[in-house]
C-alpha positions in Angstrom: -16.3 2.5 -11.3 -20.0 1.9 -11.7 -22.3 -0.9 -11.4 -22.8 -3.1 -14.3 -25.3 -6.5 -14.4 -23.3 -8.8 -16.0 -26.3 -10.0 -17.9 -26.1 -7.0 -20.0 -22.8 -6.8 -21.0 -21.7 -11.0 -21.6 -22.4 -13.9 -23.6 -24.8 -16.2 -22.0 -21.9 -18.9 -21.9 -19.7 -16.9 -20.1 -22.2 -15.8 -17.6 -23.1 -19.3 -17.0 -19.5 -20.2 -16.5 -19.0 -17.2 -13.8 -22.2 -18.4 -12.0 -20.6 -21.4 -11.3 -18.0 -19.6 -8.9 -20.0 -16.4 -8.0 -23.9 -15.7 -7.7 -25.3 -12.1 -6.8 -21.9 -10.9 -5.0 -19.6 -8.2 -6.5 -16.5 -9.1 -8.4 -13.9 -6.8 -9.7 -12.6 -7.6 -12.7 -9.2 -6.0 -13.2 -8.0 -3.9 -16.4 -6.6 -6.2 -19.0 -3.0 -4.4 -18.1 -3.3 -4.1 -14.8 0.7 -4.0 -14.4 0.7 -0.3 -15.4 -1.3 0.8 -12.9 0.8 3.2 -10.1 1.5 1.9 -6.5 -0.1 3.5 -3.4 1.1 7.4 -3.0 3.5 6.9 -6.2 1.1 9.7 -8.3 0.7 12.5 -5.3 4.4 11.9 -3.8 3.3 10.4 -0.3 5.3 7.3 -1.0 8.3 9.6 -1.5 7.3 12.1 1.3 7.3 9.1 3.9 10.8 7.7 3.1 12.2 10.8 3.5 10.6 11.0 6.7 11.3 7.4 7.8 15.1 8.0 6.9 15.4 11.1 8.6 13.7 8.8 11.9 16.6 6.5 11.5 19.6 8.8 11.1 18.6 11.0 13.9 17.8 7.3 16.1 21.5 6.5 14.5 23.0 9.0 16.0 21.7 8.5 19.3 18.2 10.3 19.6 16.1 8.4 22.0 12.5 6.7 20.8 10.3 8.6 23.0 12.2 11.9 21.7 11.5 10.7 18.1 8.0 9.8 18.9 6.9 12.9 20.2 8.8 14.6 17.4 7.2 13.1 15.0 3.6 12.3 16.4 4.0 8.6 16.4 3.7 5.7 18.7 7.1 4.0 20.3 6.1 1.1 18.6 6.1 2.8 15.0 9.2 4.6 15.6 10.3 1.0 16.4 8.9 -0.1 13.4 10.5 2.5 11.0 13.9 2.5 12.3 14.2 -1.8 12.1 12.6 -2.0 8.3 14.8 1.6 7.3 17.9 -0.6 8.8 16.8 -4.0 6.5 16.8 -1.7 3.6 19.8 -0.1 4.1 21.4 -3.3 4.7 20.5 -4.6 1.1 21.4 -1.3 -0.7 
């Protein structure tokens, strides 16, 4: 994603009409489909890779693993093993 002046690329009108809400900042303008586009980690797997992971947190906290042992198992804080194991519950719950 490069730099473009807008004064190259559109109609005087338009430009006049986006001056009105922006002047010398940076805007991004989104693709026209922007809906297509793939959600954080979906491409390389990390999305995937960190469910596992936060699944296996809450079945080993399910069956009676302590936080502090899951924390220094998994190089996370208490509060983020706290974290994973009440949204992996919610999700469960709605499945």
């Amino acid at each position: 994603m490069g730099y473009i002046n807008g004064k190259d690329v559109l109609p005087a009108s338009l430009l006049q009409e986006i001056q009105k809400y922006v002047q010398s900042e940076l805007i991004y303008i989104p693709r026209e489909d922007d809906s297509v586009r793939a959600g954080w980690g979906d491409l390389n797997g990390t999305r995937r890779s960190l469910e596992q992971r936060n699944r296996e947190i809450y079945d080993r906290y399910a069956k009676g693993t302590s936080i502090d042992e899951l924390a220094n198992h998994y190089h996370l804080s208490r509060d983020s093993i706290y974290k994973i194991v009440y949204k992996t519950k919610k999700v469960l719950q709605l499945t």
